[in-house]
C-alpha positions in Angstrom: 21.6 20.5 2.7 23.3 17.4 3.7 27.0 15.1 2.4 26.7 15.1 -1.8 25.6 11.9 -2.9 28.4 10.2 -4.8 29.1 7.2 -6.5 32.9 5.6 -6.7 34.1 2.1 -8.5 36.9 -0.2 -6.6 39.0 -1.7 -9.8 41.5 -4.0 -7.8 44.9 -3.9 -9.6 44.9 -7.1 -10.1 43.4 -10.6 -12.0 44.2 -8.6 -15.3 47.1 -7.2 -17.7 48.3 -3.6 -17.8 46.1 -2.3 -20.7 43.1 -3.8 -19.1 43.5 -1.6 -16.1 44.0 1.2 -18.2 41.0 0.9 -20.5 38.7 0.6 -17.3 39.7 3.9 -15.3 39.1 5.4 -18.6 35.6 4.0 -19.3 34.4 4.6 -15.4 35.2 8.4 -15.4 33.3 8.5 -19.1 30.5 6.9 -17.4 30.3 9.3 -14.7 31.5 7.9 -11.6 33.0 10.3 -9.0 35.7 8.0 -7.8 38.1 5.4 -8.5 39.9 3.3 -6.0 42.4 0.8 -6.3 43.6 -1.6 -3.3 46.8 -2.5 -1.6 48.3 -6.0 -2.0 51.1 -7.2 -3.3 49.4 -10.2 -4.8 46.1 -11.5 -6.6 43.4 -12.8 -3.8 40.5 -14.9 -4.2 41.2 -18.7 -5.6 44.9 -18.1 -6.9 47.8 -15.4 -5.8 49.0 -16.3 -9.2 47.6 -13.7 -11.6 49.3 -10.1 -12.8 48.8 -7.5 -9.6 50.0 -4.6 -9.6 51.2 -1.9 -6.6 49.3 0.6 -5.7 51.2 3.6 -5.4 52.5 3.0 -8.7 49.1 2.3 -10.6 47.4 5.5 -8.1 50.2 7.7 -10.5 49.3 6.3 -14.0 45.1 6.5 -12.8 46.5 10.0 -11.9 47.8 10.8 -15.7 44.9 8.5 -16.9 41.9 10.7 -15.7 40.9 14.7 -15.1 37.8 14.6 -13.0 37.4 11.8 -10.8 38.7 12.1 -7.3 41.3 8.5 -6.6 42.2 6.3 -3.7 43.6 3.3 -2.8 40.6 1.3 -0.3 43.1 1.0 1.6 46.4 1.2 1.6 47.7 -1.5 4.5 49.6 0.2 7.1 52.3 -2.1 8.0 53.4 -2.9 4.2 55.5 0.4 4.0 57.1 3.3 6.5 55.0 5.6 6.5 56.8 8.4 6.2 57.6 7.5 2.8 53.9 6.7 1.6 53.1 10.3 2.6 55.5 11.5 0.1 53.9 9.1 -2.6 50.4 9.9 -1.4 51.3 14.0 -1.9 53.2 13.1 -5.3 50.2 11.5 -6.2 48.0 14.7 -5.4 50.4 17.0 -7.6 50.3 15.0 -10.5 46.5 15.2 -10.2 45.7 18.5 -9.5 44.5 17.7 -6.0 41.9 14.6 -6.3 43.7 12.0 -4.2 41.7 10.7 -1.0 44.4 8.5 1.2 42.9 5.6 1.9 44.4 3.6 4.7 43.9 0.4 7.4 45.3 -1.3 9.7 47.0 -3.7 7.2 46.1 -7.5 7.7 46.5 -10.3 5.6 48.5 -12.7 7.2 50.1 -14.9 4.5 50.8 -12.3 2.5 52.9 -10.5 4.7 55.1 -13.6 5.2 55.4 -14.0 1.6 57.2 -10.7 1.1 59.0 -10.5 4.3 56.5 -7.9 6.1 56.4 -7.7 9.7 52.6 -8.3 11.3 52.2 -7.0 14.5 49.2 -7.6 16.7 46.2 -6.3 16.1 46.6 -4.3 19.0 49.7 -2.9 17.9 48.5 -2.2 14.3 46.2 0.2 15.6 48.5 2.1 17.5 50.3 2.1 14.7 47.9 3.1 12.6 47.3 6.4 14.8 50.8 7.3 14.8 50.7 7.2 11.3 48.0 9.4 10.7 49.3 11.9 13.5 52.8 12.2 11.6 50.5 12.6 8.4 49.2 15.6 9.8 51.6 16.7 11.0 54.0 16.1 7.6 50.7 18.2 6.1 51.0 21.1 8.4 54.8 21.4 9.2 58.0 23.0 7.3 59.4 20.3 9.5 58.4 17.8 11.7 59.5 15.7 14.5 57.7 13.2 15.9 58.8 10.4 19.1 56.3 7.8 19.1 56.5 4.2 20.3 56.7 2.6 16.8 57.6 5.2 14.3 59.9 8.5 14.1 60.7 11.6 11.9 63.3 13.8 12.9 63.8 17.5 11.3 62.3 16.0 8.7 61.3 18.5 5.8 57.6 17.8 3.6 57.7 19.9 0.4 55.4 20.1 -1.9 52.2 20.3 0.5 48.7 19.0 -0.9 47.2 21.0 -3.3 44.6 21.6 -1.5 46.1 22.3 2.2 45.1 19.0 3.1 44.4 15.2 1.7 40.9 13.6 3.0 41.6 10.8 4.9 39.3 7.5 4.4 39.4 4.9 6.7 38.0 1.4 7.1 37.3 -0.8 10.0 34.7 -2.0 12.3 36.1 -3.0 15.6 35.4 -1.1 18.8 38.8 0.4 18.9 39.0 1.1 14.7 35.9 3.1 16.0 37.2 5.5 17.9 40.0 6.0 15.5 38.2 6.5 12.8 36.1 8.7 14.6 39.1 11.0 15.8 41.0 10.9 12.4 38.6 10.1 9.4 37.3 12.3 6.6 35.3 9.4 5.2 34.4 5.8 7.0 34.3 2.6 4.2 32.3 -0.6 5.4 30.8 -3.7 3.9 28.8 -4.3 7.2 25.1 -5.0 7.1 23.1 -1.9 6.7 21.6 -2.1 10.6 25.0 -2.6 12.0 26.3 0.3 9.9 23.9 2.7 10.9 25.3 2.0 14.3 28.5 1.5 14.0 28.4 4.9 12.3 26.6 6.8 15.0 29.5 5.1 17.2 32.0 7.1 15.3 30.2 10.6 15.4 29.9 10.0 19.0 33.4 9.6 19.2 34.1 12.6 16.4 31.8 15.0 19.0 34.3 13.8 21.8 37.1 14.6 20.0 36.2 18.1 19.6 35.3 17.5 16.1 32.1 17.9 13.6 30.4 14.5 13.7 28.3 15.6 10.8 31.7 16.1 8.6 32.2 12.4 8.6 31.1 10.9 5.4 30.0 7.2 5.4 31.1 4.9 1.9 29.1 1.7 1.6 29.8 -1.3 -0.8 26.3 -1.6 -2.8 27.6 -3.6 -5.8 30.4 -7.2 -5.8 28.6 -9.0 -8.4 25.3 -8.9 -10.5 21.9 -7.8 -9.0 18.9 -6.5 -10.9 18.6 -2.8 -10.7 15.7 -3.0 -8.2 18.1 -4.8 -5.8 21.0 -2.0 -6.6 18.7 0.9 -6.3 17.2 -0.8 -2.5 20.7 -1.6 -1.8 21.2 2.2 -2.2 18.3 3.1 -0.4 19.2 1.5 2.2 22.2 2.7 3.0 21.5 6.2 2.3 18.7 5.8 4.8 22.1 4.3 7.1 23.7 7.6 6.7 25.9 6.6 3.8 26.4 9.4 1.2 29.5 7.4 -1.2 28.2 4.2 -2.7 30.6 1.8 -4.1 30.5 -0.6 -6.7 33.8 -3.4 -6.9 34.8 -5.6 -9.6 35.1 -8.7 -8.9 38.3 -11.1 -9.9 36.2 -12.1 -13.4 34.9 -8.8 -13.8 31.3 -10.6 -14.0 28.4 -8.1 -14.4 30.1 -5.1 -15.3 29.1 -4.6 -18.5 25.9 -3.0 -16.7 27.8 -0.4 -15.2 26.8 2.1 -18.0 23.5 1.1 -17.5 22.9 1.5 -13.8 25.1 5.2 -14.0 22.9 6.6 -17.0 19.8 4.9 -16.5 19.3 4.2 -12.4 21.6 6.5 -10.5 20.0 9.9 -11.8 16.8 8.6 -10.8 18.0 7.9 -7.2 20.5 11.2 -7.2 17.1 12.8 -7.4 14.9 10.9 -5.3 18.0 10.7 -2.6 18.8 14.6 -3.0 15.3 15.7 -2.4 15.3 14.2 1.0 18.5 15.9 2.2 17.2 18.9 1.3 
């Protein structure tokens, strides 16, 4: 039996008011999706950077209170907008208050002008990677450790005590990326890869990152693959091909986002009632 087949919605904290959020985590885990994600920025995107938005480790604790089931992420938290050290203490605060369903989501960090608008450093991209593995080294580490210290080129802990641990032992890790050298970090760290890419670039990007997973001296199988299958309205022949399709990639969490107007989800109870049985079922019979 292969990876379950899941299906998680992206409600981007921002565009709308506090209660709006609210209302919507509770409406996606009635529905029956198996994941909520937030992002990271510090601003609206899209055509203004003028409308309410809200920050994500605060809104991942109130989704925490706001919901039982669903597992919840932030897709993905950008590296460079905080010290790490003290996300991984938000991230595990996070887990407590939910009983263990948080998945840290996390990148390279990487939108330019919004850095500069809130006084953030950007380093190269070169540098953000590196950075981006010390992170998730120290994360481990933080997981595993009474205390840890860690002397890496861009980040330190010294003696540094981590208590309470994750509920679980651990905390998934999800990554996203596509470049040659997000690849093979993804491959050596990640729980779960996300990617928008086009279905026959992610079925090789993927194999990529087992490859690398295998040289690691990890499971390449263990490495679950998220695909965005929904940003706007498409019939349900299109969703359930667009599903297809990247199942057939080696995708096993498909994603729906909301987009800034929130156009098209009214069908959302639609597609999880009427269409995503159907294709559990049809999907499920051939990883059997």
């Amino acid at each position: 039996m292969g990876q379950k087949l899941t299906f998680g919605v992206v409600i981007r904290p921002q565009h709308w008011l506090w209660a709006d959020q609210i209302s919507e985590w509770a409406k996606a885990e009635e529905i029956g999706f198996e994941s909520i994600w937030l992002n990271d920025h510090f601003h609206s995107l899209g055509h203004t950077i003028d409308n309410p938005a809200f920050e994500a480790s605060t809104t991942l604790a109130a989704l925490a209170m706001s919901t039982s089931k669903v597992k919840i992420g932030v897709l993905t938290y950008g590296n460079t907008h905080r010290n790490p050290a003290i996300l991984f203490k938000q991230i595990v605060t996070v887990d407590q208050m939910s009983g263990g369903r948080v998945i840290f989501g996390i990148g390279t960090g990487w939108h330019e002008s919004e850095h500069a608008a809130y006084g953030v450093h950007l380093p190269s991209a070169g540098d953000r990677v590196r950075m981006l593995e010390e992170t998730l080294e120290m994360f481990r580490q933080s997981e595993t450790n009474d205390r840890t210290t860690f002397h890496g080129r861009y980040y330190s802990l010294e003696d540094a005590p981590f208590w309470p641990k994750p509920v679980n032992g651990r905390i998934p890790i999800l990554i996203g990326g596509t470049k040659p050298k997000m690849l093979r970090v993804i491959g050596r760290n990640a729980d779960i890869w996300d990617s928008s890419m086009a279905v026959d670039e992610y079925t090789t990007a993927l194999r990529t990152i087992r490859g690398h997973a295998r040289e690691a001296g990890r499971d390449p199988a263990a490495i679950m693959g998220s695909a965005n299958v929904w940003e706007g309205p498409i019939s349900d022949k299109e969703f359930a091909d667009r599903v297809r399709a990247y199942h057939k990639a080696g995708a096993r969490q498909m994603l729906v986002k909301y987009t800034p107007d929130r156009k098209g989800v009214e069908t959302f109870p639609h597609l999880m009632t009427e269409i995503v049985p159907e294709l559990r079922a049809e999907l499920d019979r051939q990883d059997e």
